[in-house]
C-alpha positions in Angstrom: -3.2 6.8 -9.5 -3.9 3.1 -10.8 -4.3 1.9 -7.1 -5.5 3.0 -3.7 -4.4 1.3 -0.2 -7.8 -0.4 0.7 -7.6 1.7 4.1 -7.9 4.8 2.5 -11.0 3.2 0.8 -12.5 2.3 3.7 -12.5 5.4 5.6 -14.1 6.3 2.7 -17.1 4.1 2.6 -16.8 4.6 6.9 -17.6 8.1 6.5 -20.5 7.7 4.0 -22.0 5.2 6.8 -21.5 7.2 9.8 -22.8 10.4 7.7 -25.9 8.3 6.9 -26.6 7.1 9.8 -26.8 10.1 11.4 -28.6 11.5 8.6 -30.9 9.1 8.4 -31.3 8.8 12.1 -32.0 12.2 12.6 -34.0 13.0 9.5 -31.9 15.4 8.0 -32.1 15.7 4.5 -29.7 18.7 4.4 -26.9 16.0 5.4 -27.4 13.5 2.5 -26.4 16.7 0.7 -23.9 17.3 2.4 -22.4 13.7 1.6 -23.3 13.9 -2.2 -21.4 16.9 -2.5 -18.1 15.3 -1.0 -18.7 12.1 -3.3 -18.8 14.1 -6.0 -15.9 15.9 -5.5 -14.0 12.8 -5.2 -15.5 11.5 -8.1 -14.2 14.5 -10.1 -11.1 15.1 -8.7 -9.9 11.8 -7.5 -9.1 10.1 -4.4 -7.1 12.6 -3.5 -9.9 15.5 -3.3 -12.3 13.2 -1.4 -12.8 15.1 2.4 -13.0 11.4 3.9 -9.6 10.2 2.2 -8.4 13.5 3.2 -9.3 13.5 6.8 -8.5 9.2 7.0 -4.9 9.5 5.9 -2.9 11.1 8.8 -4.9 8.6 10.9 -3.7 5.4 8.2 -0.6 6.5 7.4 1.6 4.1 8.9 -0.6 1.0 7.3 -0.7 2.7 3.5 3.1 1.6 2.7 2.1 -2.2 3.0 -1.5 -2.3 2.7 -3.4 -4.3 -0.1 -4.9 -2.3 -3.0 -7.7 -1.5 -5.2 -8.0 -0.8 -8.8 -8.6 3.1 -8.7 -11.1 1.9 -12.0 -13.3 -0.2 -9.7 -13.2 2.5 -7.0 -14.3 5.2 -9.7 -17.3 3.0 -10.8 -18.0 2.4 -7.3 -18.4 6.0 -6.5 -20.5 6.9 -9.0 -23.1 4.3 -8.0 -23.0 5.9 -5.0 -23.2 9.5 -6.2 -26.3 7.9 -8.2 -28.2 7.1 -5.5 -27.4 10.2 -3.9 -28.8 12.2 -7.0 -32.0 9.9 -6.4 -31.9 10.3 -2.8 -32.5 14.1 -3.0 -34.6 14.0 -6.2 -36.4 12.2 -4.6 -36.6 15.1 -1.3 -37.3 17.8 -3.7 -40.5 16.2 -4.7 -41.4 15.4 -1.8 -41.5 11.4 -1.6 -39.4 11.7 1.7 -39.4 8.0 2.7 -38.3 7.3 -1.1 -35.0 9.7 -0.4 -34.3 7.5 2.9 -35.2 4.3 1.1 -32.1 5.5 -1.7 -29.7 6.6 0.6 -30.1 3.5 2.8 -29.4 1.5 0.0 -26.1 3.4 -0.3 -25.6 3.1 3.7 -26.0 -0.3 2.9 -23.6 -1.4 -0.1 -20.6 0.6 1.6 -21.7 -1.2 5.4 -21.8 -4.8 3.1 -18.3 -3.4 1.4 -16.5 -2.4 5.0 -17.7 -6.2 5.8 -16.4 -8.0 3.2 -18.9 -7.7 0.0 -18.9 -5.4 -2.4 -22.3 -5.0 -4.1 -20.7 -2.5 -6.9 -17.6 -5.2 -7.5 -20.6 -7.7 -8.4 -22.5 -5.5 -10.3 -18.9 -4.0 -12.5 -17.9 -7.8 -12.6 -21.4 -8.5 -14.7 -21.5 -5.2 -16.6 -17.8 -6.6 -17.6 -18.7 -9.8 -18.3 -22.4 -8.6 -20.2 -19.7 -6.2 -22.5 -17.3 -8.7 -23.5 -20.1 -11.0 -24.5 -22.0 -8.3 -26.3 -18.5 -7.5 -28.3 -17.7 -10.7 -29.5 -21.5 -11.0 -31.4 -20.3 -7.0 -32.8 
């Protein structure tokens, strides 16, 4: 798949939110677990083995057939800065720096809140890492 319908992306980032929230809310650690293990999955397998996607697609179905897309490339880089500051998140549990493992997956919260708004942090960041390759290529 080259391209996913944007509303299957965003009941993707609309379930990491919602699980973080509550997560967060209701200090359980156990949750953000939870949440790296379904991002990773679909990071693995593909949009099409991610629970959220999964569960959002009944509900979208009838907007997928003419709904705007996203390069299935982005999405993938996307999800693995996410599934990164998951892995910090509960590193940073298992050693005990609790508010640290809040303070990470907070910052994921917030990219896919700032992404379900309007502004993705991770396009920015893929659009520089782009741009800082093509540069560094042409001095090779």
């Amino acid at each position: 798949m080259k391209e996913i319908p944007i509303p299957l992306v965003r009941s993707n980032q609309t379930g990491i939110v919602i699980t973080l929230l509550i997560a967060i809310s209701l200090q359980l650690p156990w949750l953000i677990a939870v949440l790296f293990i379904i991002q990773v999955v679909g990071l693995l397998g593909g949009p099409r083995s991610n629970l959220f996607i999964l569960a959002g697609r009944p509900l979208l179905a009838k907007r997928l057939p003419s709904a705007q897309t996203e390069a299935a490339e982005l999405q993938r880089f996307n999800n693995s800065l996410g599934v990164g500051f998951l892995t910090l998140s509960l590193l940073s549990f298992v050693i005990g720096w609790t508010t640290a493992g809040y303070i990470f997956a907070g910052m994921m919260g917030a990219a896919a809140l700032a992404a379900i708004l309007g502004y993705c942090i991770g396009c920015t960041i893929y659009f520089q890492f782009k741009q800082f390759r093509a540069r560094h290529l042409k001095r090779s």
